[in-house]
C-alpha positions, -999 to 999 in steps of 0.1 A, spaced: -134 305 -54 -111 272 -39 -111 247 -62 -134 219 -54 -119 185 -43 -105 157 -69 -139 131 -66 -130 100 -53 -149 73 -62 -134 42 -38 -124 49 -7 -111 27 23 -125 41 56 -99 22 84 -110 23 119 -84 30 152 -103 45 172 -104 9 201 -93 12 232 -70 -16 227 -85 -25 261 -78 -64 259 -44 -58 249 -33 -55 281 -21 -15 284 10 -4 270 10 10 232 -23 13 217 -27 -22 191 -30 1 161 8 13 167 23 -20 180 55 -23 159 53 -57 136 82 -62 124 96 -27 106 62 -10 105 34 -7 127 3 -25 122 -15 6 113 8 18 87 9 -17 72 -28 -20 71 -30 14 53 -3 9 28 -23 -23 13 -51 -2 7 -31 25 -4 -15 3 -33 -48 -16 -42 -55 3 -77 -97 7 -70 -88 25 -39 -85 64 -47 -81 74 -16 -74 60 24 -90 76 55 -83 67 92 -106 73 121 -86 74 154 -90 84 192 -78 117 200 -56 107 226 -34 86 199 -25 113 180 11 113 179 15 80 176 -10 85 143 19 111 130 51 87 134 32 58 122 22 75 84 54 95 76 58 95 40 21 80 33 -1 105 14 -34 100 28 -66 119 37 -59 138 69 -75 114 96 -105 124 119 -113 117 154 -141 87 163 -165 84 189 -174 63 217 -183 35 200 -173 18 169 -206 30 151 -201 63 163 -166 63 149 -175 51 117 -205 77 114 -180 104 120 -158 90 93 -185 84 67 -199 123 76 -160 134 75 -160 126 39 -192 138 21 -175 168 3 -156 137 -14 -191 126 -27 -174 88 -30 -196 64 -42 -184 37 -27 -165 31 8 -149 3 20 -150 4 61 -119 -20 75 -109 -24 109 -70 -15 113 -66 -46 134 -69 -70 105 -36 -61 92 -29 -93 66 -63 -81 45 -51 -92 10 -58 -74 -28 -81 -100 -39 -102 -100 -8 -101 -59 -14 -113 -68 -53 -142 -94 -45 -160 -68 -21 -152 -39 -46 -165 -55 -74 -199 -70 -60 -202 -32 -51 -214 -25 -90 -242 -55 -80 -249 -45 -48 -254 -16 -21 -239 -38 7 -214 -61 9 -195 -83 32 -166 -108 34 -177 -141 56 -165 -175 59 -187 -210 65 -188 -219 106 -171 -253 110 -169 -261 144 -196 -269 167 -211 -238 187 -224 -236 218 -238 -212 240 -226 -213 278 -235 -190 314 -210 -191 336 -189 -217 326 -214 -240 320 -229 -249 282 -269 -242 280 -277 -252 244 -254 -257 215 -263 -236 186 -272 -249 153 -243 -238 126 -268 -243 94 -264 -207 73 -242 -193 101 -211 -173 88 -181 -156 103 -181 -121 93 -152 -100 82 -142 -66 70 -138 -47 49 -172 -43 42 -185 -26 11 -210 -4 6 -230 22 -14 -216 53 0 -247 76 1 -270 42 15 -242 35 44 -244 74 57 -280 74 57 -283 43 77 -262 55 101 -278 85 107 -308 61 113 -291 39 137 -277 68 156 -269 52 191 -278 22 186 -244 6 193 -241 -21 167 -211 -39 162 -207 -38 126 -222 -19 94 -237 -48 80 -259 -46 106 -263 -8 104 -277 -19 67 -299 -46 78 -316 -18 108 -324 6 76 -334 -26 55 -307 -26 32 -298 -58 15 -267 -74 29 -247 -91 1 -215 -119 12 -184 -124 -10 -160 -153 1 -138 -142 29 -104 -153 36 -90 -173 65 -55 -154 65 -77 -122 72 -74 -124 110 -85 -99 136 -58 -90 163 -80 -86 198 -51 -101 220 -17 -106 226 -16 -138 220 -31 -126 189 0 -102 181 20 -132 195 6 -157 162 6 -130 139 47 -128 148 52 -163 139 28 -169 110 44 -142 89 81 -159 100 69 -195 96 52 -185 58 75 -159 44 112 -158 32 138 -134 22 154 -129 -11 181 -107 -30 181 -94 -64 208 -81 -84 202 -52 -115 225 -35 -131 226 -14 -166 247 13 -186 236 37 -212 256 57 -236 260 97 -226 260 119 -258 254 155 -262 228 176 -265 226 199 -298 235 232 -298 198 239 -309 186 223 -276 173 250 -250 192 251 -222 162 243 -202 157 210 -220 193 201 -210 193 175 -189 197 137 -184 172 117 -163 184 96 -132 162 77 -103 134 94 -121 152 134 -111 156 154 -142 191 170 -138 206 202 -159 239 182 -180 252 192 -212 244 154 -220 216 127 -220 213 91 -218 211 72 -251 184 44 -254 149 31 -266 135 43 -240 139 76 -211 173 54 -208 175 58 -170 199 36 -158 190 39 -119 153 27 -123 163 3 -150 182 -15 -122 159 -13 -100 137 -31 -121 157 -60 -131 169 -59 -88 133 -64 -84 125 -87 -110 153 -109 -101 144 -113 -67 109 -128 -80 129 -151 -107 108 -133 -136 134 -125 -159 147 -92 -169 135 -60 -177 142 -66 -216 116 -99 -214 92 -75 -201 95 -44 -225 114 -55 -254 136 -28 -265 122 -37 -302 88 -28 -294 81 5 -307 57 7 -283 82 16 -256 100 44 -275 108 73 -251 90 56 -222 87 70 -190 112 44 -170 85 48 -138 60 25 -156 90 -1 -159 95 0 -121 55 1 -112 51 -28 -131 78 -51 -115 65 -36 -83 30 -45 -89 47 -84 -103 59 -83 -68 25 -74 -49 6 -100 -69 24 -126 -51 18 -112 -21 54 -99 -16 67 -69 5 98 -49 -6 124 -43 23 151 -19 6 167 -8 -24 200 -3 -25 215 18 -55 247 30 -66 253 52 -100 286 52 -115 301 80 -135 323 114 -133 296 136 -134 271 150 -128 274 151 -90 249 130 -74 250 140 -40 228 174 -46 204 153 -60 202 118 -37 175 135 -14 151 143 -45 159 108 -61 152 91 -31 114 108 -21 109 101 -56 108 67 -58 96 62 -27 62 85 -40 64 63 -70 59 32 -49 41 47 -19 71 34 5 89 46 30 121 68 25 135 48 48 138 16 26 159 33 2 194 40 -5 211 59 -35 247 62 -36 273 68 -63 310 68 -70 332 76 -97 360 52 -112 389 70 -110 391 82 -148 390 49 -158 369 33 -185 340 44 -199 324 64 -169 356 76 -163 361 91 -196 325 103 -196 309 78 -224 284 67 -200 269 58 -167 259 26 -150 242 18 -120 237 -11 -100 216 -19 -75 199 -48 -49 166 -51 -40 156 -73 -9 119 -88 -10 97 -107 14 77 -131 3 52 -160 11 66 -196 8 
């Protein structure tokens, strides 16, 4: 028998499946490039590193296919599937696509709302163990009025009105049913799917960065908010560690020293309190020095017991996730390992989809190189090896 799917209780539902039609033509909104990445692949990659999310699906038009493939190389998602006519079609299709899942909860988020943040992602996703339904929205404060051609007929009281964003949360099981209720009915947003199948609709405070792209001008204030609110730093890591070799009683299996995370076969290993990798050990302080918080020692004192024989990958995931708290990107790493041997080139390709699986980044923002020192000093006798390396952040002013 196959082995039934891993359950996954969260999962973000991302919808791409527009026409883009007030755009303007030319490449369809979800793949307009902003900045290094488009605005689909940055969209997906917050949900992909929020830690309630188990798992990211996206809904797109058949059509925009290959523009789908470019834009999530080196992403592990669920394979996408392809919407409807309409938006609630599209998300019907979604929600149907993943019942062998059995989630219990799913978030739904249109794509074009790429600057969604974690704690937005947390509010809705925690009111979801309150609540079947939930949904972001944000107090009205300008005057409304309602006009025909050109011309204002009545203005609108702005008492209990909201401004309504996604995601929206729900009740997995309660959402598909109500769609399957609402079947053609051509309602712009699952809130009111819920409210059709008299389902309780629950608000959590929104968040006025959270802004839908519809136009170009849109595209074209998205361009200079992120410029106009974020800056560029540089940080600088770099560690040693002793080499020493392994007992003759070792198995020759177990040989090996760990680098970047890449267990490689070497009659000797790294010496330290913890795995001892140098190359993740400076990424870490790179990191960490690019968001001033100290160094990797203030972090996981090399005293504590507690981080005897560590695994080195919970060092960098936690000066990553130090980063993403304060709403930081990172742009590349740059990393160069210093010793005689072993030879790092048959290993740079492993080291590098390594990390970047580690961080769920592209390969493309990282770069392992090494060199020797000519027989001299301690790498060049063999003693030990030392990497350095620079990471380069973006972050909000």
């Amino acid at each position: 028998m196959p082995t039934p799917p891993k359950k996954l209780k969260t999962i973000a539902l991302l919808v791409a499946a527009g026409r883009s039609e007030r755009m303007g033509g030319g490449m369809p909104k979800p793949y307009i490039q902003f900045g290094e990445e488009s605005i689909l692949r940055r969209t997906i990659k917050i949900f992909l590193e929020h830690p309630d999310i188990d798992g990211v699906r996206v809904v797109i038009r058949r059509e925009h296919h290959p523009y789908y493939r470019k834009a999530i190389e080196g992403l592990t998602i669920i394979p996408c599937v392809i919407g409807g006519n309409s938006r609630q079609e599209s998300v019907r299709l979604g929600l149907e696509s993943l019942s062998h899942h059995q989630p219990e909860r799913v978030l739904v988020h249109d794509v074009a709302r790429p600057f969604v943040s974690h704690e937005l992602i947390s509010r809705v996703n925690e009111a979801l163990y309150k609540h079947k339904a939930v949904i972001p929205a944000l107090a009205i404060t300008d005057t409304i009025k309602r006009i025909e051609n050109g011309k204002v007929v009545e203005t609108i009281s702005r008492d209990g009105a909201v401004r309504v964003q996604t995601p929206q949360g729900f009740d997995y099981q309660s959402l598909i049913e109500a769609h399957r209720i609402a079947n053609g009915q051509n309602l712009t947003d699952d809130a009111a799917v819920c409210e059709l199948a008299g389902i309780d609709v629950f608000t959590v405070e929104g968040d006025n960065d959270n802004f839908k792209i519809t136009n170009a001008g849109d595209l074209r204030y998205m361009e200079n908010n992120l410029a106009i609110n974020s800056e560029t730093r540089v940080g600088m890591g770099y560690d040693v560690h002793t080499l020493a070799r392994h007992d003759a009683e070792t198995p020759v299996s177990q040989q090996i020293v760990k680098l970047c995370g890449i267990r490689i076969p070497f009659t000797h290993y790294l010496v330290g309190h913890s795995d001892a990798d140098v190359g993740l050990h400076a990424i870490v302080d790179a990191i960490l020095g690019a968001i001033s918080a100290e160094d990797i020692g203030a972090h996981f004192p090399p005293h504590d017991r507690k981080w005897q024989g560590a695994d080195s990958e919970r060092f960098l995931l936690h000066a990553y996730e130090l980063l993403h708290n304060r709403g930081g990107e990172l742009v590349n790493i740059d990393v160069t390992l210093i010793c005689e041997r072993p030879k790092i080139s048959d290993y740079r390709d492993e080291m590098i989809e390594h990390i970047a699986k580690t961080l769920k980044i592209d390969t493309r923002r990282i770069s392992i190189k090494a060199t020797t020192t000519e027989k001299l000093g301690f790498a060049g006798r063999g003693e030990g090896i030392a990497a350095q390396a620079i990471a380069t952040v973006r972050l909000p002013r």
